[in-house]
N, C-alpha and C positions, 0 to 999 in steps of 0.2 A: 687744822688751822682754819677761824672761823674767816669767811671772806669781808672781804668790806662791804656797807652799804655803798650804796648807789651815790647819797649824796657826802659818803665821803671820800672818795675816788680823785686824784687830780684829774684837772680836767683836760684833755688832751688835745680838743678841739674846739674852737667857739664856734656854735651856729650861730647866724645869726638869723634876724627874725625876718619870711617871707613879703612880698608887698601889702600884703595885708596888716602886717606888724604881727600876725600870730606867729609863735615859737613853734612849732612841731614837738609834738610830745615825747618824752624821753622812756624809753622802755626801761624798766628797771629786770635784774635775773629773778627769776624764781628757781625756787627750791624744785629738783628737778630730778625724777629718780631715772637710773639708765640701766639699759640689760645688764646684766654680769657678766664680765671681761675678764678674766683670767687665763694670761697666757701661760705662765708657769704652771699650770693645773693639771699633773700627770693624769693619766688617763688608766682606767681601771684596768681595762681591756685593749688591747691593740687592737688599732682601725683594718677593716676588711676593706682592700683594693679593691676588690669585686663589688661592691655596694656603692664605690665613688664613682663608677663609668656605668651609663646608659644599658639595659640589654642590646640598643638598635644602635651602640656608636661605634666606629668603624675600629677601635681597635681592639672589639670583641670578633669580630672579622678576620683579621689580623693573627690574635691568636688563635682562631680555630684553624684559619689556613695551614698556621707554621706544625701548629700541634697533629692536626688530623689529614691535610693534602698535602705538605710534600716531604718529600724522602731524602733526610738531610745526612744519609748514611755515607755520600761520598764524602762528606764533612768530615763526620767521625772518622771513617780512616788516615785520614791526615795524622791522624794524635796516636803517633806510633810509639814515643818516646817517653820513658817515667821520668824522668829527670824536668827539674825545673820547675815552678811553681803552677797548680792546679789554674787550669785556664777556664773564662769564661763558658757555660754552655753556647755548644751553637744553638742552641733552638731562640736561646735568648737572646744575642747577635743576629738573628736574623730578623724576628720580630722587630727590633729597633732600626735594622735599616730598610726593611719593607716598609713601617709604616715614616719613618721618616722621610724615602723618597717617597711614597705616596704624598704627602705632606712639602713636595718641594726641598728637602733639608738632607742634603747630600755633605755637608763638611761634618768630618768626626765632632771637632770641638762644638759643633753646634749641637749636635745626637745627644754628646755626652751634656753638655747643658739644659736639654728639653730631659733625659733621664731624672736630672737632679729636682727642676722647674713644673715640668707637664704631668697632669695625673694621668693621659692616657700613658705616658710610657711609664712611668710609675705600676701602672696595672704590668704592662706587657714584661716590664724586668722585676716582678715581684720586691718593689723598691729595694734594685739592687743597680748600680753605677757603675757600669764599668770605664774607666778613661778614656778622652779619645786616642790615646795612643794604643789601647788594646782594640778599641772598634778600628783603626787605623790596619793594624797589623792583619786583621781578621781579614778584613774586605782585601787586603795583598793577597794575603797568604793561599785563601779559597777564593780569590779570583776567578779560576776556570771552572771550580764547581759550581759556583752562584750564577755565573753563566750560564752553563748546562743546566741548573736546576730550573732557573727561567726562561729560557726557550721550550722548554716543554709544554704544552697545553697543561693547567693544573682543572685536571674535570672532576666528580662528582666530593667536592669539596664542600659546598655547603648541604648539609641534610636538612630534612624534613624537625622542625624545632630550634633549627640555627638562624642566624643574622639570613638576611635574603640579598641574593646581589640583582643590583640592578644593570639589566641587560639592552642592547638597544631599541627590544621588542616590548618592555615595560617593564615593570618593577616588581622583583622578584622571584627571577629567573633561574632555572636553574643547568640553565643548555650549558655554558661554558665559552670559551670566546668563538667568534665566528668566523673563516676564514675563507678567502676567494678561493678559489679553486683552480689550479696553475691551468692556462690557456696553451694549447700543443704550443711547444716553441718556447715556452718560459724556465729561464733557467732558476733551479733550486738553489 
């Protein structure tokens, strides 16, 4: 549908003319070409998660923690049982709630909305969603392992070619956390 000119348009508003009596010039559209927009436009190739996050953003961190430093084997023992519907991996469960409280973001329903919304957890659950009623459930149910799992110092976790943590002796540390040393008399 071809647009209207300029001067055949109603007119919407009168200016009227400054103290001078001149009118201020009227812009008219020009013909005006714009990038190509198509959002319906499947896509050849499905998009690589790994190309939408930074190598240096923290939830490449994140998954090498979950993948390569800690030992979520008390987890898996939990899952004694066949019956019932195949449950989310914990490796993937844990990535979403490490880096969401890292990130401040302690409420399930909120996890599960940054799952659906944020491309770092988009990377971390290989866009996959789980509800917060299953992140709910998870964080109960392993309660006391996820505890255990994080109280433990997690050391030689980043290697040589991974993300660099920074420590409080500079950036890019690889000691591990640093701890006081109990004073005779302190109890454990």
């Amino acid at each position: 549908m071809p647009r209207p000119r300029a001067d055949e348009q109603p007119v919407l508003i009168e200016i009227e003319a400054d103290v001078s009596g001149r009118v201020p010039p009227v812009k008219r559209p020009v013909d005006k070409t714009f990038r190509r927009y198509l959002q319906d436009q499947p896509m050849l190739l499905p998009p690589d998660l790994r190309e939408w996050v930074a190598a240096d953003h923290p939830a490449r961190w994140v998954d090498d923690l979950v993948e390569h430093g800690l030992d979520p084997s008390a987890i898996y023992d939990h899952y004694t049982e066949a019956r019932g519907g195949p449950p989310f991996d914990p490796r993937l469960m844990l990535k979403i709630l490490i880096y969401g409280y890292s990130h401040g973001i302690t409420s399930s329903r909120a996890l599960e909305r940054r799952c659906h919304d944020d491309v770092a957890f988009r990377f971390l659950t290989g866009d996959t969603c789980p509800d917060f009623v299953a992140i709910a459930r998870f964080r109960t149910r392993h309660g006391a392992a996820l505890k255990e799992l994080f109280i433990h110092p997690v050391t030689g976790v980043v290697r040589p070619g991974r993300a660099g943590v920074a420590g409080p002796g500079g950036a890019g540390r690889d000691e591990g956390p640093r701890r006081r040393q109990p004073a005779p008399g302190d109890e454990l």
